[in-house]
Each structure stands twice: as C-alpha cells, then as structure tokens.
ZATISE-31524 format. One line per field, with one value per residue (C-alpha): residue number from 0; residue in one letter; x, y, z. Coordinates in pm, whole numbers. Each point is the difference from the previous one (the first is absolute). Layout:
<recs>
vovo (NUM, ...)
baza (a, ...)
c1 (X, ...)
c2 (Y, ...)
c3 (Z, ...)
</recs>
This chain:
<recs>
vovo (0, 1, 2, 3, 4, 5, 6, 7, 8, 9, 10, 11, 12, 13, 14, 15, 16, 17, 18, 19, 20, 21, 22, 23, 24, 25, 26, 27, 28, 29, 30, 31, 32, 33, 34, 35, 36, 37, 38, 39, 40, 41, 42, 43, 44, 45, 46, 47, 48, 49)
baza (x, x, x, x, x, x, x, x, x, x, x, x, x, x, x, x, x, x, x, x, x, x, x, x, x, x, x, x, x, x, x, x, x, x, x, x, x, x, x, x, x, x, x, x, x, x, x, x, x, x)
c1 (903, -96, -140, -190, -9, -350, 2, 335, -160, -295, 160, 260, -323, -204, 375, -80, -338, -18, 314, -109, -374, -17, 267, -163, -317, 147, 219, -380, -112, 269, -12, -376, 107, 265, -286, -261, 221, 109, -331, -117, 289, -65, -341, 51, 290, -255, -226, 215, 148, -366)
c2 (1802, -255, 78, -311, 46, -94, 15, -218, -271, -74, 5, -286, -161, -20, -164, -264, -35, -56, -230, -182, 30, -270, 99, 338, -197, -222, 310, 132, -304, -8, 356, -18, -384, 203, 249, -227, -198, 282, 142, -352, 3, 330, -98, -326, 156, 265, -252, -202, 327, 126)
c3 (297, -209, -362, -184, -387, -27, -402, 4, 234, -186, -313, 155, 159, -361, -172, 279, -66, -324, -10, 321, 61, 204, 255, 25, 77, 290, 153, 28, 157, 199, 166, 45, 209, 187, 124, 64, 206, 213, 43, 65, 281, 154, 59, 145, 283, 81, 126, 177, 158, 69)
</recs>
C-alpha cells in the first residue's frame, strides 16, 4: 500500500513555488496541454471509429 505524506508534499511543492514560480506556472500549463490533448484525441478516434 502506498501512503502519500500529504503535509510533506506541499510543503516541498510551496519551497518550489516560491523559489521557482514560474516553473510551477508552466508544469501547470503543461499538465492542463497534456489533458486537453488527450481528450482532444479521444474524441477525434471516437468519430472516426463511429
């Protein structure tokens, strides 16, 4: 089983923030690309398979 220390994350992910803002900002814009691309995809092969 795998246990996340949720406290221990955030506190690693606020050191990167506020030493890095802006790479915190484009690994944002990044993920939300990612998922707009795939959901972009998944549409696009169910219509061709349809």
């Amino acid at each position: 089983m795998l246990v996340i220390d949720t406290r221990a994350l955030i506190e690693r992910f606020l050191e990167i923030y506020t030493a890095h803002p802006s790479a915190v900002c484009w690994t944002i814009v990044g993920l939300i690309s990612v998922v707009a691309i795939g959901v972009i995809w998944e549409f696009c092969h169910q219509k061709e398979t349809k």
